[in-house]
C-alpha positions as CSV (number, residue, x, y, z in Angstrom):
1,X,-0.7,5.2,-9.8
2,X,-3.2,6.5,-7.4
3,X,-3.7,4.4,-4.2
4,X,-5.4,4.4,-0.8
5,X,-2.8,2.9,1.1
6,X,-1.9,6.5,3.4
7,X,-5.8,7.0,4.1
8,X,-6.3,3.3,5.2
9,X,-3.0,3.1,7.3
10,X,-3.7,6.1,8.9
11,X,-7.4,4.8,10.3
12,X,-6.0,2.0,11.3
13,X,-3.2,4.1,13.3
14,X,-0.4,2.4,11.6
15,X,3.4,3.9,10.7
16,X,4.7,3.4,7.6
17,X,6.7,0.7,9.3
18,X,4.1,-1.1,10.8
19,X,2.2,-1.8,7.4
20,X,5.8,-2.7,6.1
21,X,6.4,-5.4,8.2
22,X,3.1,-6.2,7.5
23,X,3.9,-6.5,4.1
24,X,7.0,-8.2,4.4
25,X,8.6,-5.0,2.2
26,X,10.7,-1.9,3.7
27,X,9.5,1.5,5.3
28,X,10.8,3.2,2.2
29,X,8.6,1.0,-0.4
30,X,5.1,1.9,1.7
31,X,6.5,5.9,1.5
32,X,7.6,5.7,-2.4
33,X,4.1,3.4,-2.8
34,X,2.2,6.2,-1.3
35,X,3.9,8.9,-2.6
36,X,3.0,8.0,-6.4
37,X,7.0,7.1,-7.0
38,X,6.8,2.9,-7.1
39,X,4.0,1.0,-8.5
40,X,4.0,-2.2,-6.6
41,X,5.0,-5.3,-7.9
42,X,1.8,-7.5,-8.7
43,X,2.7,-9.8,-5.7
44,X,3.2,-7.0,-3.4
45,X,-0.4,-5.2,-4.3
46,X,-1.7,-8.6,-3.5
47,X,-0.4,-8.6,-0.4
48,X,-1.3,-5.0,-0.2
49,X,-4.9,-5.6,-0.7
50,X,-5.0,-8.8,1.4
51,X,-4.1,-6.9,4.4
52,X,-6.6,-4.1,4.0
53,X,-9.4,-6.9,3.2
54,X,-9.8,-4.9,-0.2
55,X,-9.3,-5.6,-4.2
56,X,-6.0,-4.5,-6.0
57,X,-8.9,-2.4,-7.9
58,X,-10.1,-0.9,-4.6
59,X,-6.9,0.0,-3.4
60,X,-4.9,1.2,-6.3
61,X,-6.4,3.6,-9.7
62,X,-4.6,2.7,-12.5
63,X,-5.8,5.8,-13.5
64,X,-2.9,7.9,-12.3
């Protein structure tokens, strides 16, 4: 699943760790999230989305 999550951490000059703890989730969730290796659980993409002030449809593309 495509997402926006790398683009919109990095303007906000977060780490991978920072949006974690964000998040609540580990730094290796936000890498395999970005990366196109985990689709988020439904809870997590609403947290996700919470934090960038976004949709889950803004921020992910079921697409692919």
């Amino acid at each position: 699943m495509k997402n926006q999550l790398r683009e919109l951490r990095s303007e906000r000059n977060w780490s991978q760790a920072d949006l974690a703890e964000r998040a609540g989730v580990s730094r290796q969730t936000i890498n395999a999230i970005e990366t196109g290796k985990y689709d988020p659980s439904l809870p997590l993409a609403f947290v996700l989305a919470r934090i960038f002030k976004l949709t889950i449809e803004e921020l992910f593309d079921g697409r692919g």
